[in-house]
C-alpha positions as CSV (number, residue, x, y, z in Angstrom):
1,X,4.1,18.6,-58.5
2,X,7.9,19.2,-58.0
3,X,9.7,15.9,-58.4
4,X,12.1,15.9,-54.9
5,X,15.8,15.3,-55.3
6,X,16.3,12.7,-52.6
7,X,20.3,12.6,-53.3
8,X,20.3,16.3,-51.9
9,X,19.9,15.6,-48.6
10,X,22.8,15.2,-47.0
11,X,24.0,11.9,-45.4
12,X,22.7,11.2,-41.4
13,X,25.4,10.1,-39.4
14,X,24.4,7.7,-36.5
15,X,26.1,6.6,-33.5
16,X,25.9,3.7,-31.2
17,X,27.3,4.5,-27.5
18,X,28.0,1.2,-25.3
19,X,27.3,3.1,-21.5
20,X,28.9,1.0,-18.7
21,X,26.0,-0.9,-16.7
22,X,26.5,0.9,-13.3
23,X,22.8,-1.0,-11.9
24,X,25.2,-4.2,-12.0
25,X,27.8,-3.0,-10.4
26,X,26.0,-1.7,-7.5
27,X,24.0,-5.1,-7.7
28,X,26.0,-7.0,-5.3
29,X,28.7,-7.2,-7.8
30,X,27.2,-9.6,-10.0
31,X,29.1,-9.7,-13.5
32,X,32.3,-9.1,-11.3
33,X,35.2,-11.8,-10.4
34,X,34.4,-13.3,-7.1
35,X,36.9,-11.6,-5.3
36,X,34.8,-8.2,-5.7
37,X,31.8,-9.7,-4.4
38,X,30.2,-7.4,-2.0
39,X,29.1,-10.5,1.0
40,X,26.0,-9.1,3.8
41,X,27.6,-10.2,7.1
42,X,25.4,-12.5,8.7
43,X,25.4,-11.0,12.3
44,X,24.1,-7.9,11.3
45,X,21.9,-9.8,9.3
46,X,20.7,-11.4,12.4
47,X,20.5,-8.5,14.1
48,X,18.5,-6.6,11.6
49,X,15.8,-9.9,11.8
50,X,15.2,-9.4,15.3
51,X,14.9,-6.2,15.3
52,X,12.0,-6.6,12.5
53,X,10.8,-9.4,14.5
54,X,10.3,-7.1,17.6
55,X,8.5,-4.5,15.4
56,X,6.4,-7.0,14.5
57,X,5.3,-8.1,17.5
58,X,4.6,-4.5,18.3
59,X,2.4,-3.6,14.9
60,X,-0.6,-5.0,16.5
61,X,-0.2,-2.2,19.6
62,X,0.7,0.3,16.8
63,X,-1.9,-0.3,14.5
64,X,-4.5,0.3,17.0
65,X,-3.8,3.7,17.4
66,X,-3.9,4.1,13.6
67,X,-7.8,2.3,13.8
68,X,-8.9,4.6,16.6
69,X,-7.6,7.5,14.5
70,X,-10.1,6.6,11.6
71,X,-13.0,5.5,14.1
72,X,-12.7,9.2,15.1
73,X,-12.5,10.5,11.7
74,X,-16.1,8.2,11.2
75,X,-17.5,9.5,14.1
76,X,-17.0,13.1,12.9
77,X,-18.3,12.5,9.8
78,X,-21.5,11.0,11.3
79,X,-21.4,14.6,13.8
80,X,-20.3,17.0,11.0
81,X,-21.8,16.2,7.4
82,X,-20.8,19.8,6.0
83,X,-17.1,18.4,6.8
84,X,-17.0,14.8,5.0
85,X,-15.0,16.1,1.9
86,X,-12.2,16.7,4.4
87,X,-12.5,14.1,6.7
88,X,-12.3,11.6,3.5
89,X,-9.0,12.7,2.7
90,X,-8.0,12.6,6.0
91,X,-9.4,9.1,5.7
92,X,-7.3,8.2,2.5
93,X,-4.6,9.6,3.4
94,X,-4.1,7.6,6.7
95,X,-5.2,4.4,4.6
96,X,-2.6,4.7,2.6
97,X,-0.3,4.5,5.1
98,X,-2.0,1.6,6.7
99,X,-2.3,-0.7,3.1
100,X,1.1,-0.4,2.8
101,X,2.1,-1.9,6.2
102,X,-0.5,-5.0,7.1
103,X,1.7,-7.4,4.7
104,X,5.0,-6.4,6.3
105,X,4.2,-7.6,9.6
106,X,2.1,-10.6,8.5
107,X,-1.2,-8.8,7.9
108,X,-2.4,-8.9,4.9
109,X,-5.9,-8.8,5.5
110,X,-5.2,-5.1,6.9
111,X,-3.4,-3.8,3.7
112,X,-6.7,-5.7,1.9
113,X,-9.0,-3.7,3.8
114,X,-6.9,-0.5,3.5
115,X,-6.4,-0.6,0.0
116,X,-10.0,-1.1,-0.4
117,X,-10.7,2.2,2.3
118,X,-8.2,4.1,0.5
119,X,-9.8,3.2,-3.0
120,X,-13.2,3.9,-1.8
121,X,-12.8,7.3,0.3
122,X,-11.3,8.7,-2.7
123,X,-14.8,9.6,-3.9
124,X,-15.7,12.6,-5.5
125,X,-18.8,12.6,-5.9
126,X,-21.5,13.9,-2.7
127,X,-20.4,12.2,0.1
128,X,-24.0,9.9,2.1
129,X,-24.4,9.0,5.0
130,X,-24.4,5.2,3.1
131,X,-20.6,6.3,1.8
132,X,-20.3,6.8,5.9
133,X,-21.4,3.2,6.6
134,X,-18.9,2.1,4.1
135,X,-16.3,3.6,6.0
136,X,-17.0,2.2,9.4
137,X,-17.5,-1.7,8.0
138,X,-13.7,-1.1,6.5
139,X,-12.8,0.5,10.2
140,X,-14.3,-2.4,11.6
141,X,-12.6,-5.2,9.3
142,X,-9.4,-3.7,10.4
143,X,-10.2,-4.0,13.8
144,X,-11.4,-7.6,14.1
145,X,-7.9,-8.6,12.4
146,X,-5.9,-6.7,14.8
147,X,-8.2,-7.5,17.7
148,X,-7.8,-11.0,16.9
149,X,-4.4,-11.2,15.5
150,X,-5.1,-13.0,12.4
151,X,-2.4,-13.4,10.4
152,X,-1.6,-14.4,7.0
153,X,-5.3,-14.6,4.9
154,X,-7.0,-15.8,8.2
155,X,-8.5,-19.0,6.6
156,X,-12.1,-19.1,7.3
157,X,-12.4,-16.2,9.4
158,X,-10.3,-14.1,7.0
159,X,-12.7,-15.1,3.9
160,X,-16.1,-14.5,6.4
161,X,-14.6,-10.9,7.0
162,X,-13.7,-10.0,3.2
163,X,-17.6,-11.3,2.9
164,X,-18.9,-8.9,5.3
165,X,-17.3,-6.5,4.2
166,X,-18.3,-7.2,0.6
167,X,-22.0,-6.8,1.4
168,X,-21.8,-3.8,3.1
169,X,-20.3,-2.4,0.5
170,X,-23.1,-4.0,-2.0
171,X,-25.5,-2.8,0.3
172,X,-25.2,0.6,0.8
173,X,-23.4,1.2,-2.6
C-alpha cells in the first residue's frame, strides 16, 4: 500500500463572515439606543382590541356555520358510502381550519376537538360506518361547546365532554 504524502495537499483557507443581525433590528429595535425604539401607539392598540373583542363575540355565530358544514359532510357520508374518501378530506380539510381558531377566541375545547377530527379523518385505510360514528361524536363535541358557550377548558363540563368523546372513539375504534 502507497504511503500518502499528506504535506502535498495544499493548505485550506477558511473564513469567518460576522453577517449583521437584521431579525434584531426589525425586532422592535432591541440592541438599538433608545432613541430608535420603534414604540406601538396605544390608541390603535386599543382599537385593534376591540375590534378582536367584537370578532370574538361573533365566533360563536361563525362557528356554527362551520359545524353545520361538517354535520352535512356526516350526513352524506351516512347517504353516500362509495363517497367517504372524499367527504374525509373535505372533513380534514375544514377541521383544520376550525383547530386553529377555537383558542383565539377563548375556545379551546373546539381547537381540542378539531385537532382530534382532523387527526382522525385523515385515515387511509377503508373508511366504516364506525369511522362515520367517529366523525359525528367530534361534530357533536363541537356543537355542545358552541351551543353552550363554554369557554376556556369548561371545568367539569369541558372534562365530561373530552370523556364522551373519548369512548366513542374507544368504542367504535
Amino acid at each position: 500500500m502507497a504511503e500518502m504524502n499528506v504535506s502535498s495537499k495544499p493548505a485550506v483557507k477558511v473564513r469567518f463572515y460576522r453577517l449583521r443581525n437584521r431579525l434584531k433590528e426589525k425586532t422592535a429595535g432591541i440592541g438599538h439606543s433608545p432613541e430608535q425604539l420603534l414604540f406601538i401607539d396605544e390608541v390603535a392598540l386599543e382599537a385593534a382590541q376591540r375590534i378582536f373583542e367584537n370578532m370574538s363575540e361573533d365566533y360563536p355565530d361563525w362557528v356554527n356555520h362551520q359545524i353545520d358544514a361538517l354535520y352535512e359532510l356526516h350526513r352524506r357520508c351516512v347517504d353516500t358510502p362509495e363517497h367517504r374518501r372524499a367527504l374525509f378530506e373535505q372533513i380534514t380539510a375544514l377541521a383544520h381550519d376550525l383547530k386553529g381558531q377555537g383558542g383565539t377566541f377563548g375556545y379551546p375545547l373546539v381547537t381540542a376537538f378539531a385537532t382530534s377530527l382532523n387527526r382522525f379523518s385523515a385515515i387511509r385505510q377503508d373508511i366504516t360506518d364506525n369511522h362515520v360514528e367517529i366523525i359525528k361524536a367530534h361534530i357533536d363535541a363541537m356543537r355542545a361547546v358552541i351551543r353552550d358557550r363554554i369557554k376556556g377548558d369548561g371545568s367539569e363540563i369541558g372534562l365530561a365532554l373530552q370523556r364522551g368523546l373519548a369512548q366513542v372513539i374507544e368504542k367504535y375504534r
